[in-house]
N, C-alpha and C positions, 0 to 999 in steps of 0.2 A: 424500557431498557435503562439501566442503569451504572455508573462505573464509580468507585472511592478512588483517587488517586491521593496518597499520602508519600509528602518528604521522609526520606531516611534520616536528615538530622544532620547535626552537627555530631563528629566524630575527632577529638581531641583539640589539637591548636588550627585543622584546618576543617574550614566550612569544605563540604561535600553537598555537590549538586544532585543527588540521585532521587527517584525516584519509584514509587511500586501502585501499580493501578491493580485495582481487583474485581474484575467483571459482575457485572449480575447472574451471570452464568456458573461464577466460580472459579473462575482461573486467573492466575495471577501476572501481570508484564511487569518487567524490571524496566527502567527508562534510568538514563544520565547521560549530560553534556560532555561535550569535549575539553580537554583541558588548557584553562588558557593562562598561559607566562606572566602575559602584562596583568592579568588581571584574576588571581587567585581565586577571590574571594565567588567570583562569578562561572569558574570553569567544574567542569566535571571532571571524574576520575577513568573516562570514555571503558566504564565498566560495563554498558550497554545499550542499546539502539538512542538513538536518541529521539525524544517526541516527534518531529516530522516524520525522520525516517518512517516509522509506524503508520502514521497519517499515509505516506505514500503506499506503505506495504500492507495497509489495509483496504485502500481503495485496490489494490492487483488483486487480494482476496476474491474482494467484494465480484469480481469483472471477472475472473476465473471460474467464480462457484455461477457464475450467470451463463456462462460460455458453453460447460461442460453440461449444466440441467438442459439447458434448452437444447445441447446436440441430442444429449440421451432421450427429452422427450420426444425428437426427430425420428426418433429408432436407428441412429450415427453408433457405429462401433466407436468409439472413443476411449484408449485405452493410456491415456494421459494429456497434460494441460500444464504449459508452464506459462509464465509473462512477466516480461523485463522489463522494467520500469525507469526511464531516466529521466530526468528533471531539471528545471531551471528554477530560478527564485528572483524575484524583486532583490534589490541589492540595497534598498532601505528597507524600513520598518516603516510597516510588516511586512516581513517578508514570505509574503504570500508566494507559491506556488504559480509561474508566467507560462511556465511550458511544459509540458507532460507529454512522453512518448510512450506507448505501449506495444510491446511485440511481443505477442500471442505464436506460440510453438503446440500444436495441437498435432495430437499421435494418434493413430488410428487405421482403420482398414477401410479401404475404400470411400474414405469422407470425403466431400466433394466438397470442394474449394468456396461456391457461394454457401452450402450451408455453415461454413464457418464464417462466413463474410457476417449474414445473416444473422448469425446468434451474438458477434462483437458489435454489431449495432444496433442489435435490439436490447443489448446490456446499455449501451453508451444512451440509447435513446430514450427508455423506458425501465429498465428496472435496478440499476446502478447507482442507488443514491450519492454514493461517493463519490463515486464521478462525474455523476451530475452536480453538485454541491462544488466539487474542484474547478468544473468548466464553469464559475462563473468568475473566476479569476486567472485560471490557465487555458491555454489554445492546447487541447487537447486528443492528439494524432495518434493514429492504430495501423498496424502494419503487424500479417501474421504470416507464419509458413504451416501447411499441413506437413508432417511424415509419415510416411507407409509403416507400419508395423509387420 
């Protein structure tokens, strides 16, 4: 696996924080910071996600595409999969990632409640690198609802 991430540059009299990563896959993510008052030189034009963000909305990926395979290889009606992500952060640098909630909204007919139990802990446990890599720095908790389709 592979990723280029390159700066956009400087763009007239003010430095611009952004950035563009380009997969080994072939697809491209825009990334920039937020903009900051006191300190120009250092903020973004919050033209788009910013790097964590991503980090956090690639680990809910990551736990969603593991959620969904393992109900489907259950033979689970599953006719959608969302999961909300929210977060804390160390308040120095680094500021690594302290708390991670995940809540898992899985859609479907007649799926029974431990086989989703089941497949958000056999993501967390075993095939989630993301989240496995995040828990070694965040306390990382799961809480899902099924809904009937």
């Amino acid at each position: 696996m592979e990723c280029t991430v390159s700066w956009t540059g400087a763009t007239g009299a003010r430095s611009r924080m952004g950035f563009i990563a380009e997969t080994g896959s072939g697809h491209v993510v825009t990334m920039d910071g937020a903009p900051d008052a006191a300190k120009p030189e250092n903020g973004g034009q919050n033209l788009a996600a910013r790097p964590m963000e991503l980090l956090l909305a690639g680990t809910g990926g990551c736990t969603a595409y593991d959620v969904v395979l393992i109900l489907k290889r259950g033979r689970h009606d599953v006719r959608g999969c969302s999961v909300k992500l929210t977060s804390e952060r160390a308040e120095t640098e680094p500021k690594v990632f302290t708390r991670i909630n995940m809540h898992f909204t899985v859609t479907g007919h007649a799926i029974p409640e431990s086989a989703v139990a089941r497949a958000i802990a056999l993501s967390h446990e075993k095939y989630c690198s993301a989240s496995i890599m995040l828990g070694k720095t965040a306390q990382i908790t799961t809480s899902f609802e099924v809904v009937q389709a």
